[in-house]
C-alpha positions in Angstrom: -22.5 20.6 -15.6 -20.4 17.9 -16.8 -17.7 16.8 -14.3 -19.0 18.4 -11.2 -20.0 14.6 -9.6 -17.2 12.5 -10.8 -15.4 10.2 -9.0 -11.9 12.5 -8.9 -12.2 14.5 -4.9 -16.5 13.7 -4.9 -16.9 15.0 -1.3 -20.0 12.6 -0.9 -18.3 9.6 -1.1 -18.3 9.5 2.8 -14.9 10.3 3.4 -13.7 7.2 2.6 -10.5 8.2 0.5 -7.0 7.1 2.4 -5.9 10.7 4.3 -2.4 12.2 3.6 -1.7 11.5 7.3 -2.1 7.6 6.1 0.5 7.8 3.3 4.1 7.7 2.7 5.1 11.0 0.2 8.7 11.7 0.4 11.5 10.3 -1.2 13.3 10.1 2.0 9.8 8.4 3.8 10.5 5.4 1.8 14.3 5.5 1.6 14.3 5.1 5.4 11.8 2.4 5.4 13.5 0.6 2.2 17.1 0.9 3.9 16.0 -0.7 7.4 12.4 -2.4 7.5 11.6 -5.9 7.0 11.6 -7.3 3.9 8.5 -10.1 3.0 8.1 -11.4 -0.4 4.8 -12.5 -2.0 4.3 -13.6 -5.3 3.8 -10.3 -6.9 5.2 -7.9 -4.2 7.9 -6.9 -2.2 6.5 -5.5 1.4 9.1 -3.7 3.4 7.6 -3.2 7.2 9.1 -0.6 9.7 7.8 0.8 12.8 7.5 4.1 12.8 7.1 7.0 16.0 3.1 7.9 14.9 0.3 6.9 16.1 -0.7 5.5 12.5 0.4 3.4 9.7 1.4 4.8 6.6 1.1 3.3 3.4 3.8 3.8 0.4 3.3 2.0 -3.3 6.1 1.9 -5.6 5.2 0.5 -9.2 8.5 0.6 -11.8 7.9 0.9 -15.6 9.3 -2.6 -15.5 5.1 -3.4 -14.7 3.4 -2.0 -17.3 2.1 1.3 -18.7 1.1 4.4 -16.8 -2.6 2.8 -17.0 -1.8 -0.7 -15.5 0.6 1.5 -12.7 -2.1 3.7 -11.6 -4.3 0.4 -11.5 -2.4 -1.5 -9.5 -1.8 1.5 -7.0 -5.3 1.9 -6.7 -6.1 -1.8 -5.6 -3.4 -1.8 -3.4 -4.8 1.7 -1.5 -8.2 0.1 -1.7 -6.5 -3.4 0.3 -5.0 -1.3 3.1 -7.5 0.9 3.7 -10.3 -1.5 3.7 -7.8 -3.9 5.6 -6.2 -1.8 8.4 -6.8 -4.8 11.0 -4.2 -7.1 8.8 -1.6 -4.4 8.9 0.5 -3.5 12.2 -0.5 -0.4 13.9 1.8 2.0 14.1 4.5 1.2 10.9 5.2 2.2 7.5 4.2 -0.2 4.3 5.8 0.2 1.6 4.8 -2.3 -1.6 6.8 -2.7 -4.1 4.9 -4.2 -7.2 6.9 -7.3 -9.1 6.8 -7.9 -13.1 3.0 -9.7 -13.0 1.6 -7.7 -10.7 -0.2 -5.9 -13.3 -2.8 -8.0 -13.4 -4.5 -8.7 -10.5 -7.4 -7.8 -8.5 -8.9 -6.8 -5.0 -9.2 -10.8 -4.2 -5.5 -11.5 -5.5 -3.8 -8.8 -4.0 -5.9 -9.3 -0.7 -4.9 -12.9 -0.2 -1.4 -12.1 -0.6 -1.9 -10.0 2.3 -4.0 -12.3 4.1 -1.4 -15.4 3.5 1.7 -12.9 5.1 -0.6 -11.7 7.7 1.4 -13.5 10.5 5.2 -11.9 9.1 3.6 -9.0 8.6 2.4 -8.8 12.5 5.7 -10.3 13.4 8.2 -7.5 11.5 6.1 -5.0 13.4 6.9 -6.9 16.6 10.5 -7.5 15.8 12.1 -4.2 15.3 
């Protein structure tokens, strides 16, 4: 059966997928956060922080045509995804992310996109704190 173990929804990949209850989904989810979180810059993103009244944080990825094609998009959402949920302690409990890629984000990877997180840890930490 071709297909039946491949990567797309394989249950036995030990649940470690990012649950719905950890992302942002509607427009108005990232309107609210765009319109009044914290604004960080990074080289290659834009990271608006807001708290939010759940016991969670939510993540929420925004990648423009301006980055690439719908290949390098999907790419860069998924490394992103893969940062945060392998990086929840970097990321203040209880808020909503949202990344915004920039022009040349297209071409990073885990490490690049991780150590812009890791170098805006403290700002991060400290827009949680500070509204």
């Amino acid at each position: 059966m071709r297909g039946a173990s491949g990567a797309g929804g394989d249950p036995s990949n030990g649940g470690q997928g990012l649950p719905p209850a950890d992302r942002l989904k509607k427009r108005y989810e990232f309107r609210q956060v765009q319109l009044t979180g914290r604004r960080i810059h990074t080289p290659h993103f834009l990271i608006i922080v807001q708290p939010n009244a759940l016991e969670n944080t939510r993540l929420g990825i925004t990648v423009t045509k301006k980055v690439g094609n719908a290949v390098q998009r999907n790419r860069i959402k998924r490394v992103v995804r893969e940062v945060f949920r392998r990086n929840r302690h970097l990321f203040p409990p209880s808020h909503d992310v949202v990344f915004i890629a920039k022009r040349d984000a297209d071409a990073l990877s885990y490490d690049s996109v991780l150590s812009e997180v890791r170098r805006v840890d403290t700002k991060l930490r400290e827009g949680g704190a500070s509204r």
